[in-house]
C-alpha positions in Angstrom: 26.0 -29.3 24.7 22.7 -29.6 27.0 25.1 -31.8 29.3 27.5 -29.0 29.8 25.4 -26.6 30.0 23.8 -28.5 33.5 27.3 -28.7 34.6 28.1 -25.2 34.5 24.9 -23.9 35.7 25.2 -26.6 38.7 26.6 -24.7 42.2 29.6 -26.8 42.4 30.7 -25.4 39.2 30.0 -21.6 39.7 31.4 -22.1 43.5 34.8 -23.6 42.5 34.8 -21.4 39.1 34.6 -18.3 41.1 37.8 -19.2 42.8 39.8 -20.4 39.7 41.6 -17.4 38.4 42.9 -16.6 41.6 44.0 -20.5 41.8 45.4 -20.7 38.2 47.9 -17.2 38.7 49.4 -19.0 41.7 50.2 -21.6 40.0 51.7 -20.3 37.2 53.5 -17.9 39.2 54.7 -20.7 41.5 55.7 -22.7 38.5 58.0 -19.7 37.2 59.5 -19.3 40.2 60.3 -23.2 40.7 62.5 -22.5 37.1 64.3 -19.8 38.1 65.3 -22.0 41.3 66.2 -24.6 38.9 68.6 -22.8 36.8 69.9 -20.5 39.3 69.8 -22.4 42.3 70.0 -26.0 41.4 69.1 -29.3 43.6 70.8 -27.6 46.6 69.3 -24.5 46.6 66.2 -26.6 46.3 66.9 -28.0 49.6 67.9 -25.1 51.5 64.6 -22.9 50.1 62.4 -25.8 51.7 64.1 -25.6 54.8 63.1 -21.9 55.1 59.8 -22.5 53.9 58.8 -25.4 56.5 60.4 -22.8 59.1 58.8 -19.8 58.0 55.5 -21.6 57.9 55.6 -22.9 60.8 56.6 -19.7 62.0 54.0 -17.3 60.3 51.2 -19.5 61.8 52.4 -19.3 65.2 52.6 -15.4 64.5 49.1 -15.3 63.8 47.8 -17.6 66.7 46.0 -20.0 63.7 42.9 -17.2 63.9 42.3 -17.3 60.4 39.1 -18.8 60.1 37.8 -17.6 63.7 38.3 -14.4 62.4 36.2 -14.4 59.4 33.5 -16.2 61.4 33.2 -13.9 64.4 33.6 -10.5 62.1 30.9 -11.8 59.6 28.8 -11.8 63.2 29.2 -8.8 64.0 29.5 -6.7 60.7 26.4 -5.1 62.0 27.4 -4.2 65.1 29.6 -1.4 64.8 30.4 -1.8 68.8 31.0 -5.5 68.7 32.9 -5.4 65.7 35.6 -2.9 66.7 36.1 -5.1 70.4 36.6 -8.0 68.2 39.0 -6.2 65.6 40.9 -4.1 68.7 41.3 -7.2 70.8 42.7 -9.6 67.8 44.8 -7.1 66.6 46.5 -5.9 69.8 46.8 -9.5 70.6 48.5 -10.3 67.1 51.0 -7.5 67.3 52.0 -8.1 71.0 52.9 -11.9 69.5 54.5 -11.3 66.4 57.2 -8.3 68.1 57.7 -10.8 70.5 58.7 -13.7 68.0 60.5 -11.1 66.3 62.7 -10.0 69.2 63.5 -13.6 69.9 64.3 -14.5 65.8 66.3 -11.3 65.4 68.8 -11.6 68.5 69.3 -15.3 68.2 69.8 -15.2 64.5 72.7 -17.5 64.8 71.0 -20.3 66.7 68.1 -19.9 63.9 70.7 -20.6 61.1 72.1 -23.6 62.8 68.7 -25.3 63.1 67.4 -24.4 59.3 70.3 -24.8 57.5 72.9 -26.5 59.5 76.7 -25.5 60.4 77.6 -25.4 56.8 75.7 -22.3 55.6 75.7 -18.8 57.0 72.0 -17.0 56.1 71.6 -15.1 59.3 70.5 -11.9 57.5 67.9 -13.8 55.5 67.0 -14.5 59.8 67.2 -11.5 60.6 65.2 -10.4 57.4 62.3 -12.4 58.3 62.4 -10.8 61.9 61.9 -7.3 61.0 59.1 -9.0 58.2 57.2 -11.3 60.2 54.9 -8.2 62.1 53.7 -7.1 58.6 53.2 -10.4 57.3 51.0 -11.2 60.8 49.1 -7.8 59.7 48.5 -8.7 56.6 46.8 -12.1 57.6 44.4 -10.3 60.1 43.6 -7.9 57.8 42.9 -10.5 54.7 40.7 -12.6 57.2 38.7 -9.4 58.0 37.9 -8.4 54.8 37.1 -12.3 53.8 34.9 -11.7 57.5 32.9 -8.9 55.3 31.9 -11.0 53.0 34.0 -8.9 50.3 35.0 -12.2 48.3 36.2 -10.1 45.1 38.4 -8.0 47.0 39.8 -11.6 49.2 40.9 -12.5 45.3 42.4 -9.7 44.0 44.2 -9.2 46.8 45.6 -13.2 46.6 46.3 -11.9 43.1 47.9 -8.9 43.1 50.1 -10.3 46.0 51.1 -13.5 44.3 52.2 -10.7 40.9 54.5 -9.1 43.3 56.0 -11.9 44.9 56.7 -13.2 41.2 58.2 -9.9 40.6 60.6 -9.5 44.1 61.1 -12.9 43.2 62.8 -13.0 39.8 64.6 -9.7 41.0 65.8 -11.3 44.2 67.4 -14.4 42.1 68.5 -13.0 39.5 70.8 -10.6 41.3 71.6 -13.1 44.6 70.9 -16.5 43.1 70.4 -18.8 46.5 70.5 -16.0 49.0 67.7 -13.8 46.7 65.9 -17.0 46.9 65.7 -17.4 50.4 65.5 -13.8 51.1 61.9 -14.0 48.7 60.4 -16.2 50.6 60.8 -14.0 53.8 60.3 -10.6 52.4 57.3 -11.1 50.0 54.6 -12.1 52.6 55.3 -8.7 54.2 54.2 -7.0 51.0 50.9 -8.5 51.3 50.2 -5.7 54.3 50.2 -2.3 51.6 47.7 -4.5 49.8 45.8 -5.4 52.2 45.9 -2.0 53.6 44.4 -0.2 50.4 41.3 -2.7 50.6 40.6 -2.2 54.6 41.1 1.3 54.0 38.1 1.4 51.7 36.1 0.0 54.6 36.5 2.4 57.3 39.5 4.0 59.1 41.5 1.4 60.2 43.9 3.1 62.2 41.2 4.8 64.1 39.1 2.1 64.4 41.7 0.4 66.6 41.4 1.7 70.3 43.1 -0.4 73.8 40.0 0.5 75.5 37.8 -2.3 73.3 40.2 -4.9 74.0 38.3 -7.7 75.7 39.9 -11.1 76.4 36.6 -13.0 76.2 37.2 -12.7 72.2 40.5 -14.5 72.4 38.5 -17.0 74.6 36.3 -17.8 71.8 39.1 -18.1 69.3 40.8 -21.0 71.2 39.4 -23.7 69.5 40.0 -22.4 65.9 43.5 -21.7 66.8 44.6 -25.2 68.7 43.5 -27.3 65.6 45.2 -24.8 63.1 48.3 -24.6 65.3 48.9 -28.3 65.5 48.5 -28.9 61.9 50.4 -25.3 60.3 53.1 -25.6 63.1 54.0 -29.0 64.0 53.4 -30.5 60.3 56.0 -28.1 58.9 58.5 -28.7 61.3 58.0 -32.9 61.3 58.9 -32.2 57.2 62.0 -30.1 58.0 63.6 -32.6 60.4 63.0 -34.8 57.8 64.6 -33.2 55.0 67.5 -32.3 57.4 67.6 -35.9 57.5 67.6 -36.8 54.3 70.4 -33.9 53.9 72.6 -35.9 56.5 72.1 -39.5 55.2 71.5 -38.9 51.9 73.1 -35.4 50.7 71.8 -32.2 50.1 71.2 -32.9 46.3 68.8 -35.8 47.2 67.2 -33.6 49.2 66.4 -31.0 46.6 65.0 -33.6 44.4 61.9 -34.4 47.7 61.3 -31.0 47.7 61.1 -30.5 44.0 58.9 -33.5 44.0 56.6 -31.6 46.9 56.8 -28.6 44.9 55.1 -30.3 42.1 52.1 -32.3 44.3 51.5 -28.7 45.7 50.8 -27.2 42.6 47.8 -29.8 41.6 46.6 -30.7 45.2 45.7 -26.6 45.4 42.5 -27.5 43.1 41.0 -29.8 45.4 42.0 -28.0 48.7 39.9 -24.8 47.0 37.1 -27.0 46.2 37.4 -28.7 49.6 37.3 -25.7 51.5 35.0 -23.1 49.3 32.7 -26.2 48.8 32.3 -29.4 50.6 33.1 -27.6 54.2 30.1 -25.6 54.5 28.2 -28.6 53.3 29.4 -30.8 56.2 29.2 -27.8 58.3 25.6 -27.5 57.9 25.1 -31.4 57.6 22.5 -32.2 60.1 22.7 -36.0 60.1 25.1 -38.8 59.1 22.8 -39.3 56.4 23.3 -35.9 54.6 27.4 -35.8 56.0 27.0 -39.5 53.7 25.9 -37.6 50.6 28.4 -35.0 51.0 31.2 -37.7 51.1 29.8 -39.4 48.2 29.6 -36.3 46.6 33.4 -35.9 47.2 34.0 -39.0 45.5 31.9 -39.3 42.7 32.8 -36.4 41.1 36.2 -34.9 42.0 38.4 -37.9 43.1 38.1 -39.7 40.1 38.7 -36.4 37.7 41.8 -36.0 40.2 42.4 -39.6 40.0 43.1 -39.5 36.0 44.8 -35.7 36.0 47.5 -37.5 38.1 47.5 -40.5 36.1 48.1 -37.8 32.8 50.9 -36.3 35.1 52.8 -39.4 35.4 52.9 -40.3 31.6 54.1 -37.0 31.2 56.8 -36.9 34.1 59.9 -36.6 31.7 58.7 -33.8 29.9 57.2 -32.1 33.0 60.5 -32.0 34.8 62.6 -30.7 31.7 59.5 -28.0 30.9 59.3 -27.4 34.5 62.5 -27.7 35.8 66.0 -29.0 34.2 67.8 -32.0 33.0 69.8 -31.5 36.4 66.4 -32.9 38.2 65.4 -35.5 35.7 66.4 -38.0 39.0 62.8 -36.6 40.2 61.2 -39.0 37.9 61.7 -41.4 39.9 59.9 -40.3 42.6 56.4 -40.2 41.0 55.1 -43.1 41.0 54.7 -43.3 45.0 53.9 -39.5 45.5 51.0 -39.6 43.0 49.5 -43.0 44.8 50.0 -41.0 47.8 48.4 -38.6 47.1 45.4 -39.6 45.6 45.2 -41.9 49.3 45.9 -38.0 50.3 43.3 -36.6 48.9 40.6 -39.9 49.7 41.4 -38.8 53.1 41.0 -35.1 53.4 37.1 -34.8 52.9 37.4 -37.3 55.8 39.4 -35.2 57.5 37.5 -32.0 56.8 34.8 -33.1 59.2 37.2 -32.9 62.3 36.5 -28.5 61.3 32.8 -28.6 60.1 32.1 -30.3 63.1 34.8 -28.7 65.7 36.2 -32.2 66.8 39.1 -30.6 68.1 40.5 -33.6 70.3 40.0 -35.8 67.6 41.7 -33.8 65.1 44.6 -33.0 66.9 45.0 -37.1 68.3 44.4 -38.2 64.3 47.2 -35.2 62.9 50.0 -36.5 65.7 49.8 -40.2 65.1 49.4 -39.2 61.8 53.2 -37.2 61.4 54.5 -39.6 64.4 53.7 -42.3 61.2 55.3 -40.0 58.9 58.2 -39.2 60.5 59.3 -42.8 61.8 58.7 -44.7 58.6 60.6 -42.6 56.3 63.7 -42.7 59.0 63.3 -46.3 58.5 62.6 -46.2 54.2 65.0 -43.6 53.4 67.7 -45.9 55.6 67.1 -49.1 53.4 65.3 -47.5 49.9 67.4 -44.2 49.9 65.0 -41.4 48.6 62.1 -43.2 47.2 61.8 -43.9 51.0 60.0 -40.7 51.9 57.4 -40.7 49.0 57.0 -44.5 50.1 56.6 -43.5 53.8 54.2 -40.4 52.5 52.0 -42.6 50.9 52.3 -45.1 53.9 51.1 -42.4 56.4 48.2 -41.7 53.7 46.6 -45.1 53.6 46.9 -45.5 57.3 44.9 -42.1 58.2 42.7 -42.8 55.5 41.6 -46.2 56.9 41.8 -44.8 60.3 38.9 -42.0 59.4 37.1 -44.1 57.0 36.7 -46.5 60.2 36.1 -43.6 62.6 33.6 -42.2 60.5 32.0 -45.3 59.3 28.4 -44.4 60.3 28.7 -41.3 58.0 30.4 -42.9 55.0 28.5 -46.4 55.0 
């Protein structure tokens, strides 16, 4: 009892705790909605919703310039200053809106084009296109607006609205399928980021008066200047990584079939659900330890932190997963993707090599290494996306897991070697 009683009062444990809630709804909800796609979608549908939601990720980040965390840094600055704070909110938000009714203009009249690239010549889903035009500005809202409040150091209202968003997406979601089965599904995914905004909008409101706290006048570019750096490492990663995966799924759908490809993103849907724990600890924890690391010999003790105590616990949850694979996919999912089985044993080594690497990884932001990052993340999906043309073609679908964990142990050496001095 004394021994967990350290443990919870340690700040590693109230950090992460504080967090889990908000982690454990998502997850839940996400793993209701991956049932529904099973039984009213199937394998194909599978396929299809990853498309989208590579697309639309890729998309949504591109909408929002990759500000995220620039945001919450440069308005917890200036919370204070009423006069620098409203140049930095006007100039960011102007900015944002300008973008995203541009991307918006181009999705909506080129719909057809759109299709063709996301889900082929044999499928005709421009409405769910033209859907996520009209969308995508109050999803790009919403982002701003949820970095703000995270900027105001208003943690409690940053959860509620994560979960109060993820109950209405659940909702729209089972609504959406239920009545449209593949279509609602796709239509979900575009229409339920919007709804974020009214949430969103309740909190700011609280605040002060956002409407009137916007004015052209306080635009000042020099903000944007500053926000460069954030954005460049968070585009290359939120925009090109989605797109490498849907060129390869498209692939798999060509060589392979569309039913194969359902079972990869099934299989991704699962390492998503238990990879969230550690990217929450990751980022709510370790990062503003390496952030404030003033030598390779504290950066060393962060690391070793890392792996000490949360890759081994992750190490043995996966190892629990696997023995319990069978009954995961026919709880989770249906008989129809009991083929999925076969893909865990290489996901799960991947992704412990995954997560090995990502603390690494984590010090390209704490320490704004942005040509390093951004050199490392290419090579890194140029790996990626080679080797599992080359798997899938001799080992079928087990080739992508195989080239995923591939591309894991090679960026894994690569930054344990780059960052030797810090690690050793």
């Amino acid at each position: 009892m004394e021994f967990i009683k350290k443990i919870t009062q340690t700040n590693l444990f109230k950090i992460t705790s504080l967090n889990s809630v908000s982690v454990l709804i998502k997850i839940g909800i996400g793993l209701v909605t991956s049932k529904l796609l099973a039984v009213f979608v199937g394998p194909s549908g599978m396929a299809l919703v990853g498309n989208l939601r590579n697309f639309s990720t890729s998309l949504e980040s591109i909408s929002t310039l990759g500000f995220q965390n620039g945001i919450v840094k440069y308005v917890a600055e200036s919370k204070e200053d009423k006069h620098q704070l409203q140049k930095t909110i006007s100039t960011i938000f102007i900015s944002l809106l300008v973008i995203a009714m541009l991307l918006s203009s181009i999705l909506y009249f080129f719909a057809a084009f759109w299709n063709q690239q996301i889900f082929g010549t044999n499928y005709e889903y421009e409405i769910v296109i033209r859907a996520m035009a009209l969308a995508l500005p109050w999803f790009a809202i919403a982002v701003f607006l949820l970095a703000v409040i995270n900027g105001l150091g208003k943690f409690k209202e940053v959860i509620w609205i994560n979960i109060v968003g993820n109950i209405i997406g659940l909702l729209v979601s089972i609504g959406m399928i239920l009545q449209y089965k593949t279509l609602g599904a796709l239509l979900s995914i575009v229409i339920t980021p919007a709804l974020l905004f009214f949430v969103t909008y309740y909190f700011i409101s609280k605040e002060f008066h956002f409407s009137k706290f916007i004015q052209y006048k306080s635009y000042d570019f020099h903000v944007i200047k500053n926000l460069s750096s954030y954005s460049l490492m968070a585009l290359v990663s939120s925009v090109l990584g989605p797109l490498v995966f849907l060129d390869i799924r498209k692939n798999v759908i060509v060589v392979l079939g569309i039913q194969e490809a359902g079972f990869w993103e099934t299989m991704s849907r699962i390492s998503t659900y238990y990879m969230m724990f550690v990217s929450t600890i990751l980022t709510v924890y370790f990062l503003p330890k390496l952030a404030v690391a003033k030598d390779n010999l504290e950066t060393k003790k962060v690391f070793w932190s890392f792996y000490k105590n949360i890759l081994p616990l992750f190490a043995i949850g996966l190892v629990l997963i696997y023995f319990s694979r069978t009954l995961l996919i026919k709880l989770l999912f249906t008989s129809e993707f009991l083929p999925v089985t076969d893909l865990f044993l290489w996901q799960l080594f991947g992704d412990v090599l995954k997560v090995a690497a990502m603390i690494l990884g984590y010090q390209f932001y704490a320490k704004k290494m942005t040509l390093a990052f951004i050199i490392s993340e290419m090579a890194s999906l140029a790996v990626l996306y080679f080797s599992s043309i080359y798997l899938i073609a001799i080992c079928g679908i087990q080739g992508i897991v195989m080239a995923q964990a591939l591309d894991n142990f090679i960026y894994f050496l690569v930054l344990a070697i780059y960052f030797r001095k810090s690690l050793f």
